[in-house]
Residue frames as a rotation matrix with the C-alpha (Angstrom) as fourth column:
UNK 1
0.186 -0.967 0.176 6.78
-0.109 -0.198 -0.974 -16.28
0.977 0.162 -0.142 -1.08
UNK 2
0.560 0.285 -0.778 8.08
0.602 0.505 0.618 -17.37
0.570 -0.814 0.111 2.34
UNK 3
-0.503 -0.708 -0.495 10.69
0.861 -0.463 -0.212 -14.91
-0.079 -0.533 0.843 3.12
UNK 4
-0.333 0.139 0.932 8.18
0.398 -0.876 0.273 -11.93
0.855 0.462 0.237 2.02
UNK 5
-0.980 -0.069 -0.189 7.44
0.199 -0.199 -0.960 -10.10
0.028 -0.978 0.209 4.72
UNK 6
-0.498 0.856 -0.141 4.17
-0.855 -0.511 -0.086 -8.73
-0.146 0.077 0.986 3.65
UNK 7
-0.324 0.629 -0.707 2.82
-0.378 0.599 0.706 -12.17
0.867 0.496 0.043 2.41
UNK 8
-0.633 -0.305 -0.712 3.54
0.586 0.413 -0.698 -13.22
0.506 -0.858 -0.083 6.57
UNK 9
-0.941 0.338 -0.014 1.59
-0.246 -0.712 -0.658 -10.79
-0.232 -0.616 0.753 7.31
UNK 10
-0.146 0.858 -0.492 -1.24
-0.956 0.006 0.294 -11.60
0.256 0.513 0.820 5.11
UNK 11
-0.100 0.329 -0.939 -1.01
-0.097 0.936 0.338 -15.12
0.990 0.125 -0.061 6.35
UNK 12
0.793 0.294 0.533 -1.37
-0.473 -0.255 0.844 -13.78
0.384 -0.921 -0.063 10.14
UNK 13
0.254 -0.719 -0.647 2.59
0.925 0.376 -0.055 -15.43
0.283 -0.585 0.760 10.84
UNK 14
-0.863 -0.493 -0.114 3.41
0.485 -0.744 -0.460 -11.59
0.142 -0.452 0.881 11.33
UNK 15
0.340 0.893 -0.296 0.55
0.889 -0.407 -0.209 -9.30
-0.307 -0.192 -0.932 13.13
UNK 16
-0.735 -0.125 0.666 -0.47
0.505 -0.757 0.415 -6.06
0.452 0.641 0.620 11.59
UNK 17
-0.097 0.870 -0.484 -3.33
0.435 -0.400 -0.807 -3.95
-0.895 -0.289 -0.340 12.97
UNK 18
-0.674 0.405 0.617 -5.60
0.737 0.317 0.597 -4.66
0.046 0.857 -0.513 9.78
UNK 19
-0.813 0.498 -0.301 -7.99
-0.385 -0.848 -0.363 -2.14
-0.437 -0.179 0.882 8.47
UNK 20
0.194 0.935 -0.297 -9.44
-0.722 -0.069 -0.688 -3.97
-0.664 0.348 0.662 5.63
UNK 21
-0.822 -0.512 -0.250 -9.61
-0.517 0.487 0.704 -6.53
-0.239 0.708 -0.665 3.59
UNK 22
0.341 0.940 0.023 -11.09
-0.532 0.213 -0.819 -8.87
-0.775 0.267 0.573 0.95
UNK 23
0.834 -0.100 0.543 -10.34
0.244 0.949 -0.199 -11.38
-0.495 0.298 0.816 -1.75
UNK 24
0.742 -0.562 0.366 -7.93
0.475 0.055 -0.878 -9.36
0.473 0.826 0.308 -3.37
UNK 25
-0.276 -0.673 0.686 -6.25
-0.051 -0.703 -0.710 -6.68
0.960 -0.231 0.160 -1.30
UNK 26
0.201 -0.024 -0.979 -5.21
0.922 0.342 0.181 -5.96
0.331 -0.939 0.091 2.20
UNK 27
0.128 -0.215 0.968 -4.84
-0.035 -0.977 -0.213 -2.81
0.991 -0.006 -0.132 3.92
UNK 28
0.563 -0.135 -0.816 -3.16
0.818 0.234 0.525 -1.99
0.120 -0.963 0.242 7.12
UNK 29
0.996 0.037 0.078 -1.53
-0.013 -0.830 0.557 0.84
0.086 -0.556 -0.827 9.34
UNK 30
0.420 -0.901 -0.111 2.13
0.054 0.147 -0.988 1.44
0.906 0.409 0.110 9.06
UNK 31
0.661 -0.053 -0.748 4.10
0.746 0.151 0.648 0.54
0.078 -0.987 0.139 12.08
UNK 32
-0.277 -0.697 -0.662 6.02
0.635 -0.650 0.418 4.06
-0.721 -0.304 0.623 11.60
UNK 33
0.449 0.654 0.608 3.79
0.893 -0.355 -0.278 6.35
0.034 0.668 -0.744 10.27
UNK 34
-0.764 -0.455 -0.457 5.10
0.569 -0.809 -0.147 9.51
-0.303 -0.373 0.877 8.79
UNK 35
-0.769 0.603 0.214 1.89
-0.496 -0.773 0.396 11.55
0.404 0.198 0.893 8.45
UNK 36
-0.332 0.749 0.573 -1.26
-0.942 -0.240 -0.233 11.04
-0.037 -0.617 0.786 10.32
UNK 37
0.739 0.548 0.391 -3.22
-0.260 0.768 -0.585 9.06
-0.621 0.331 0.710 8.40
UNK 38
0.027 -0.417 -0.909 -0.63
-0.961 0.238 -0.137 6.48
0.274 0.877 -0.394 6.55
UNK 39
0.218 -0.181 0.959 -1.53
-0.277 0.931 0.238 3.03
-0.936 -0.318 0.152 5.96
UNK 40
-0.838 -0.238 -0.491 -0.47
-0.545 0.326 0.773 0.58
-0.024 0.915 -0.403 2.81
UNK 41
0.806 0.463 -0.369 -3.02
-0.592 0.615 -0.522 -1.37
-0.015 0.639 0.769 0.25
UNK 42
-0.744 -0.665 -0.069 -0.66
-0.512 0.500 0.698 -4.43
-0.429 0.555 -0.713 -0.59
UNK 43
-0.168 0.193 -0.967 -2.25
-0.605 0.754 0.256 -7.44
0.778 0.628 -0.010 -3.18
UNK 44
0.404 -0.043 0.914 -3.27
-0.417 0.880 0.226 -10.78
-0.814 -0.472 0.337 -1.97
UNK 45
0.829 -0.547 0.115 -0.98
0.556 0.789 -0.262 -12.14
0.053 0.281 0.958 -4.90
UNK 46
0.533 -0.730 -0.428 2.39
0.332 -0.285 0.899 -11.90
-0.779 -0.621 0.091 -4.57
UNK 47
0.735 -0.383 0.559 3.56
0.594 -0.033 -0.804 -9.45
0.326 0.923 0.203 -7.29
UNK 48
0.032 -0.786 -0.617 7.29
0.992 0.098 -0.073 -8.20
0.118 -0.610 0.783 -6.48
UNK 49
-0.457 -0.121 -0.881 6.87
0.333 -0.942 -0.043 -4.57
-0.825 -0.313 0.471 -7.70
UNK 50
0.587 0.516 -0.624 4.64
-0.539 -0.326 -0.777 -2.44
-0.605 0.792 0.087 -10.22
UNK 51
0.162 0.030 -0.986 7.41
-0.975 -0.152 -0.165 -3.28
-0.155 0.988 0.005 -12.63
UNK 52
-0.923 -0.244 0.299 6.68
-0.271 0.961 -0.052 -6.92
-0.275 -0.129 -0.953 -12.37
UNK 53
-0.124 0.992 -0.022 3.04
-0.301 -0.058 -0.952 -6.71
-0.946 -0.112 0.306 -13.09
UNK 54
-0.648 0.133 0.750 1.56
0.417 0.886 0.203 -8.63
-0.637 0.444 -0.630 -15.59
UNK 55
-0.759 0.648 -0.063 -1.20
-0.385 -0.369 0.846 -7.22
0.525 0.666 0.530 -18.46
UNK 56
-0.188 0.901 -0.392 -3.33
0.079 0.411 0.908 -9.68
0.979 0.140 -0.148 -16.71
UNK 57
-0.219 0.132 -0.967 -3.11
0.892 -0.374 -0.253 -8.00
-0.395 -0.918 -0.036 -13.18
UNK 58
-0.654 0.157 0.740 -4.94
0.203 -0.906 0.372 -4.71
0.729 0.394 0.560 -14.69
UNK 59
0.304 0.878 0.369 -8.11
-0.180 -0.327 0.928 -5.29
0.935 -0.348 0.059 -12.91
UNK 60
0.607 0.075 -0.791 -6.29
0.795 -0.048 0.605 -6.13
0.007 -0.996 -0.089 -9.75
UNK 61
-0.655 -0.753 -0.058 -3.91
0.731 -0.613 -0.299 -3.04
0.190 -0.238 0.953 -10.00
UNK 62
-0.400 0.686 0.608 -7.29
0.004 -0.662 0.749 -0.81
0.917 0.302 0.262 -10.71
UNK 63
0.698 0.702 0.143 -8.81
0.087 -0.282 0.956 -2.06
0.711 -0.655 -0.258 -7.54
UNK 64
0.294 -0.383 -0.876 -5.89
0.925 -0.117 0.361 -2.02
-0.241 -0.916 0.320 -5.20
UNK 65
-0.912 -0.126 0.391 -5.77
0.076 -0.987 -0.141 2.05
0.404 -0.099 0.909 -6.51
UNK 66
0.066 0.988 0.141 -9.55
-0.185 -0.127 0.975 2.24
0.981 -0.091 0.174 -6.29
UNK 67
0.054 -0.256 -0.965 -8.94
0.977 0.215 -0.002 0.38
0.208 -0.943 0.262 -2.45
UNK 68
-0.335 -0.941 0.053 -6.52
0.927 -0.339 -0.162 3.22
0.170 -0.005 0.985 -1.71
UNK 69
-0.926 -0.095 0.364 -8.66
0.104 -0.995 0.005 5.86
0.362 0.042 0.931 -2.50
UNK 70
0.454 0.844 0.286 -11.70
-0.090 -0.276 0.957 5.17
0.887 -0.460 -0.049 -0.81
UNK 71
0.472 0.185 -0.862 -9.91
0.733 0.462 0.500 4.19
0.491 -0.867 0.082 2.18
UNK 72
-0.722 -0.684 -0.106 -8.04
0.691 -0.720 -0.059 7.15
-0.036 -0.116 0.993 2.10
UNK 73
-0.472 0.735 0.486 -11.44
-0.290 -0.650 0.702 9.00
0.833 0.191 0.520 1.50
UNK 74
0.287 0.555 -0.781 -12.61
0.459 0.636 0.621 7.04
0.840 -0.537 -0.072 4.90
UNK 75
-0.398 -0.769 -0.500 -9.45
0.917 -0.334 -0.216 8.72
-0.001 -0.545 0.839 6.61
UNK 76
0.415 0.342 -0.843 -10.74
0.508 -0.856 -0.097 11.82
-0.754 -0.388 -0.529 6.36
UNK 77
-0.509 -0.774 -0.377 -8.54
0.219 -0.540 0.813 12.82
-0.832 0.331 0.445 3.07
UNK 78
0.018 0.429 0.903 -11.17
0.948 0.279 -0.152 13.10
-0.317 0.859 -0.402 0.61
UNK 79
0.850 0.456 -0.264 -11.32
0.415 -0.888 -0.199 16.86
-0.325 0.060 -0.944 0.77
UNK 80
0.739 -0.583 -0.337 -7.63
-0.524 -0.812 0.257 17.96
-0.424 -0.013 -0.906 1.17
UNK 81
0.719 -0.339 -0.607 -6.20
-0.534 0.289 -0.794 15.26
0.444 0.895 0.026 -0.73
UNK 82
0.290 -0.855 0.430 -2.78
-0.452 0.274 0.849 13.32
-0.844 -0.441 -0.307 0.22
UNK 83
-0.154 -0.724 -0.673 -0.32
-0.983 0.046 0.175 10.95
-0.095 0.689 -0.719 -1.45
UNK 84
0.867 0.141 0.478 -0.24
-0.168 0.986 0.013 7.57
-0.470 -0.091 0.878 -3.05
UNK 85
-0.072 -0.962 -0.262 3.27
-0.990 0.036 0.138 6.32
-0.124 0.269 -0.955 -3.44
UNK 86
0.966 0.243 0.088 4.66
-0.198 0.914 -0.354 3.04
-0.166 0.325 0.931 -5.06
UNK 87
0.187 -0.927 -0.325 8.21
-0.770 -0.344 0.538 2.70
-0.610 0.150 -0.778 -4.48
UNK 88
0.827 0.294 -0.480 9.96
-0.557 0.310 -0.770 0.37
-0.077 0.904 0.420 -7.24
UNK 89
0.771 -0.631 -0.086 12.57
0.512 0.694 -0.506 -1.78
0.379 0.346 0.858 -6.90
UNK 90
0.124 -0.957 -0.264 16.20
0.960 0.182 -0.211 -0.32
0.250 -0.227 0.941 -5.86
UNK 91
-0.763 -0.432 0.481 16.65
0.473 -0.880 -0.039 3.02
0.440 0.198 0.876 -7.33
UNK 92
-0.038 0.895 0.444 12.74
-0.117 -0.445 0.888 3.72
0.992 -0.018 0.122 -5.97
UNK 93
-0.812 -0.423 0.402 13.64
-0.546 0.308 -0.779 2.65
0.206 -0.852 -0.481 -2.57
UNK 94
0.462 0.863 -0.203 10.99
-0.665 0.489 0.565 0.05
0.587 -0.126 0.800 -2.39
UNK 95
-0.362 -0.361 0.859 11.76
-0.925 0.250 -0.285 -1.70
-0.112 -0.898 -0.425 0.98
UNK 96
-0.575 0.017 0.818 10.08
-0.272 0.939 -0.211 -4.99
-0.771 -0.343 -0.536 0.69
UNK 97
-0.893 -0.366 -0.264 9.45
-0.346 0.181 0.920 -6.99
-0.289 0.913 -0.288 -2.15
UNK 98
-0.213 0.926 0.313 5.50
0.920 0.298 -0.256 -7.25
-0.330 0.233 -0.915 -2.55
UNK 99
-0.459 0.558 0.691 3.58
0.228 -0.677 0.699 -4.32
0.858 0.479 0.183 -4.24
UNK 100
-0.227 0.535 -0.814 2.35
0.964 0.006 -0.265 -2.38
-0.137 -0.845 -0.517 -2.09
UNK 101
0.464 0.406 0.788 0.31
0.249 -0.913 0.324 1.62
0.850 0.046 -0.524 -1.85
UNK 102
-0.545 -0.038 -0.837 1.61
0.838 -0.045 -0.544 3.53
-0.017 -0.998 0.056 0.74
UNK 103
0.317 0.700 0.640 -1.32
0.480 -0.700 0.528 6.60
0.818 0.140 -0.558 1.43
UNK 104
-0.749 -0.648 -0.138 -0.19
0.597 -0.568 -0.567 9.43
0.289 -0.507 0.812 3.26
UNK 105
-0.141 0.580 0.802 -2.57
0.453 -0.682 0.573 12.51
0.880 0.445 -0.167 4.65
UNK 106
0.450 0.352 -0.821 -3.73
0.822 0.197 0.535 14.31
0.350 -0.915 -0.200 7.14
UNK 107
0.452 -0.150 -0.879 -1.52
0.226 -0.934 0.276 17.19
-0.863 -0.323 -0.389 6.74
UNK 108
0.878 -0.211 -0.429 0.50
-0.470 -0.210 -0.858 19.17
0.091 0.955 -0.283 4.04
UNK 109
0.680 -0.548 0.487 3.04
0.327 0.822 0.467 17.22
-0.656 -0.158 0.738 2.81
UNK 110
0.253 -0.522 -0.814 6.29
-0.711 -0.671 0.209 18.79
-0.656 0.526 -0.541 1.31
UNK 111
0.979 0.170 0.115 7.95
0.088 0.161 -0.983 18.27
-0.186 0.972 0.142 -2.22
UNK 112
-0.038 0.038 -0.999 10.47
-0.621 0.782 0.053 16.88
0.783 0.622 -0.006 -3.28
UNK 113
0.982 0.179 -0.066 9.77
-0.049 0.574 0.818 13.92
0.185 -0.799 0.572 -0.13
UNK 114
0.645 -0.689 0.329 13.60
-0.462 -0.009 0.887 13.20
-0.608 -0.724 -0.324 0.05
């Protein structure tokens, strides 16, 4: 997608300060973190939001959670836990149109977010 913002990133036209990556998934540091430790998991394909997913993106939806939570278990959250959000389209406020984890932690984190 050329206008995605995340896909620009994943082709290095927009820098990101990368944590990780591999054939399927990317992971990077939000550039406006609201809790310590918060970076996103996005796909390397370009699926617009969860409810766009395909039957035949299970095994990549499994590992970009699986991603998520070890790298979030790297962060230091394995013990006290944090959040994995997926915002969704409009009503979910999902800001840019690629799938994407965001992983929160690092401190307590109130209910309902906002």
């Amino acid at each position: 997608m050329n206008d995605c913002v995340f896909c620009k990133i994943l082709s290095g036209a927009i820098p990101a300060k990368k944590w990780y990556e591999d054939d399927d998934v990317f992971a990077f540091f939000d550039i406006a973190p609201q809790a310590p430790v918060h970076f996103l998991v996005v796909p390397k394909k370009h699926i617009t939001s969860l409810m766009e997913a395909e039957e035949g993106d299970t095994a990549l939806l499994g590992k970009l959670l699986h991603t998520a939570q070890r790298l979030a278990k790297e962060q230091g959250c394995g013990e006290r836990g944090g959040r994995f959000v997926i915002n969704c389209k409009s009503d979910g406020l999902q800001s840019v149109d690629h799938l994407h984890v965001h992983v929160l932690g690092g401190r307590k984190l109130g209910w309902p977010p906002g």
